[in-house]
C-alpha positions in Angstrom: 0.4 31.7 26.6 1.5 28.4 28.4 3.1 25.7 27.1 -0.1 23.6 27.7 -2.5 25.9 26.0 -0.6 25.8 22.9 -0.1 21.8 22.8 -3.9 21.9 23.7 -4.5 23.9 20.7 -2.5 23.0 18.2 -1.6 19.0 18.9 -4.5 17.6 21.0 -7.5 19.2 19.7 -6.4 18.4 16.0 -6.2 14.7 17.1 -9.2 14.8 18.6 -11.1 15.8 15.3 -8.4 13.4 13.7 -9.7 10.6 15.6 -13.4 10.8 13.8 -11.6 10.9 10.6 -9.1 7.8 11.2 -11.1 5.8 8.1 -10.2 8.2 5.6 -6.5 8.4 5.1 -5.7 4.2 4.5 -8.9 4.7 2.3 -7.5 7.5 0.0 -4.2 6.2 -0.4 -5.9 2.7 -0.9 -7.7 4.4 -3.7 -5.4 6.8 -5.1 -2.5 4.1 -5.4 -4.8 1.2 -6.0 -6.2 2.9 -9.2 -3.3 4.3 -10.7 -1.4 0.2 -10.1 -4.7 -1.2 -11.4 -4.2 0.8 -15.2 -0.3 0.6 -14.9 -0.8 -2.9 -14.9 -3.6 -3.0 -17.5 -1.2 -0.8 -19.8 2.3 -3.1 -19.4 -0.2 -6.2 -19.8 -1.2 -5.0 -22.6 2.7 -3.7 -24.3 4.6 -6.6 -22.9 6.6 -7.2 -25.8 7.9 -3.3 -25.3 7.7 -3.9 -21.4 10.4 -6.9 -21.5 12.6 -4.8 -23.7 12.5 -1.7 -21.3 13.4 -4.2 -18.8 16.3 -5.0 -20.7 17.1 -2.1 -21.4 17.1 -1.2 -17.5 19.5 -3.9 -16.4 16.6 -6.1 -15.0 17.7 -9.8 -14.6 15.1 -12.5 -16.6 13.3 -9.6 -17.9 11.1 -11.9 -19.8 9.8 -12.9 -16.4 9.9 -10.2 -14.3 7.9 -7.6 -16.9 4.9 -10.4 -17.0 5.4 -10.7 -13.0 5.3 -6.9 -12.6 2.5 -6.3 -14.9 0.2 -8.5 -13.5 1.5 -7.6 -9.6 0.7 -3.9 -10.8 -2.9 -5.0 -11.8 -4.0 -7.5 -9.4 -2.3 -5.1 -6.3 -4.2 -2.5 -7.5 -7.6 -4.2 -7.5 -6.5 -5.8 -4.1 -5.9 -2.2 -3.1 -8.4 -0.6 -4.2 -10.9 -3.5 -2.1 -8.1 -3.4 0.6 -7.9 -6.7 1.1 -4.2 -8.1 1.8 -3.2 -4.6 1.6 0.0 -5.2 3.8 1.1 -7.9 1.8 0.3 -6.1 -1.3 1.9 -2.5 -0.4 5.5 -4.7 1.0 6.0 -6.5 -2.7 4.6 -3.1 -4.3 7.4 -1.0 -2.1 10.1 -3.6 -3.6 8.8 -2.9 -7.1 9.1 0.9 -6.5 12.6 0.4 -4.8 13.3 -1.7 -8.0 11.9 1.0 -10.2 14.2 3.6 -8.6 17.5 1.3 -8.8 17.1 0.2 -12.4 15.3 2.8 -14.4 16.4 6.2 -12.6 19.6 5.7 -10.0 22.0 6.8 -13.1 20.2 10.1 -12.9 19.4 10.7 -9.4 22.1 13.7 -8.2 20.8 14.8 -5.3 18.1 14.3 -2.8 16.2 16.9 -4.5 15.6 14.5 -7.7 15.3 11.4 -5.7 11.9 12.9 -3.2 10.7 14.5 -6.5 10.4 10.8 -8.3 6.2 9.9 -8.2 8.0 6.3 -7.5 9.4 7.8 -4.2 6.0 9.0 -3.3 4.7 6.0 -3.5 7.3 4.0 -1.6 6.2 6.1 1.0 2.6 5.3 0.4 3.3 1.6 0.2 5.2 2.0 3.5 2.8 3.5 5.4 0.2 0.8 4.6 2.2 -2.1 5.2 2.6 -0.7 8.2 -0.5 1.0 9.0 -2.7 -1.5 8.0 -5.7 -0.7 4.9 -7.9 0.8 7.9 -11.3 0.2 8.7 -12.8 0.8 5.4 -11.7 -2.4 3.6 -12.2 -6.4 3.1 -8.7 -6.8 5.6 -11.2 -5.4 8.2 -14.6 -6.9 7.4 -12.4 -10.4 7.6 -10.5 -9.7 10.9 -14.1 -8.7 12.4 -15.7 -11.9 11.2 -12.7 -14.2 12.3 -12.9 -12.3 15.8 -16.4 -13.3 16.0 -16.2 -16.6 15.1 -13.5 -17.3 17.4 -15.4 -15.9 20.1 -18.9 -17.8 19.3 -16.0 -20.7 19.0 -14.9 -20.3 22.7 -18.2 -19.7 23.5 -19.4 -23.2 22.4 -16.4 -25.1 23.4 -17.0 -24.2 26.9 -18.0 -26.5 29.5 -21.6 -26.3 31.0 -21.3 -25.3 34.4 -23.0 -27.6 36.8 
């Protein structure tokens, strides 16, 4: 077996069929995270008076404003998600919330690297930081609006054009 066959096999035609399929990852994270931030939300918007006093209890400075902030980040993200519109935005001020999350309700506990990758608010950090960077793919508002912008700056240079003579 050569070195080529086996990249051929095992890395290039795997991307290949990847390629087709590029829609569907940003699209079930978008979904998965957007759903489970949408009720999160819902719930703390719901319990506030018990949501400031975890807060409190967790160290978090003006607790009476960041549990109402959270909350309603939690919620609205995770309709914004779920439509993947702003999605980069959205995941980056998620991503601080989860790195918030870890520092204030779990950092006294976390002993080794073990506890800290096992925390659901680690997985989704990573979620978050794959689509602020990735993008929310081409399932979603975000791309819907970039296409339409595109073609309205095009018919825009189109028109703005001199006649040629």
């Amino acid at each position: 077996m050569s070195m080529r066959w086996i990249v051929g096999l095992l890395i290039d035609a795997p991307e290949r069929i990847a390629r087709r399929w590029h829609w569907l990852g940003p699209l079930l994270a978008r979904i998965t995270v957007g759903w489970v931030f949408l009720w999160a939300g819902w719930g703390k918007l719901g319990a506030l008076p018990q949501v400031i006093e975890n807060f409190r209890g967790w160290g978090v400075p003006m607790a009476e404003v960041m549990a109402p902030f959270v909350s309603g980040l939690e919620f609205v993200g995770g309709i914004l998600l779920l439509c993947g519109l702003f999605t980069r935005v959205i995941a980056a001020l998620l991503m601080v919330v989860m790195v918030v999350a870890i520092r204030s309700a779990f950092w006294s506990e976390i002993d080794s690297l073990e506890y800290l990758l096992g925390l659901s608010e680690m997985a989704y950090l990573a979620i978050f930081l794959w689509l602020a960077l990735a993008g929310s793919g081409t399932v979603s508002l975000d791309s819907l609006l970039q296409r339409s912008a595109r073609r309205l700056a095009s018919t825009d240079a189109r028109i703005s054009q001199p006649a040629v003579q």
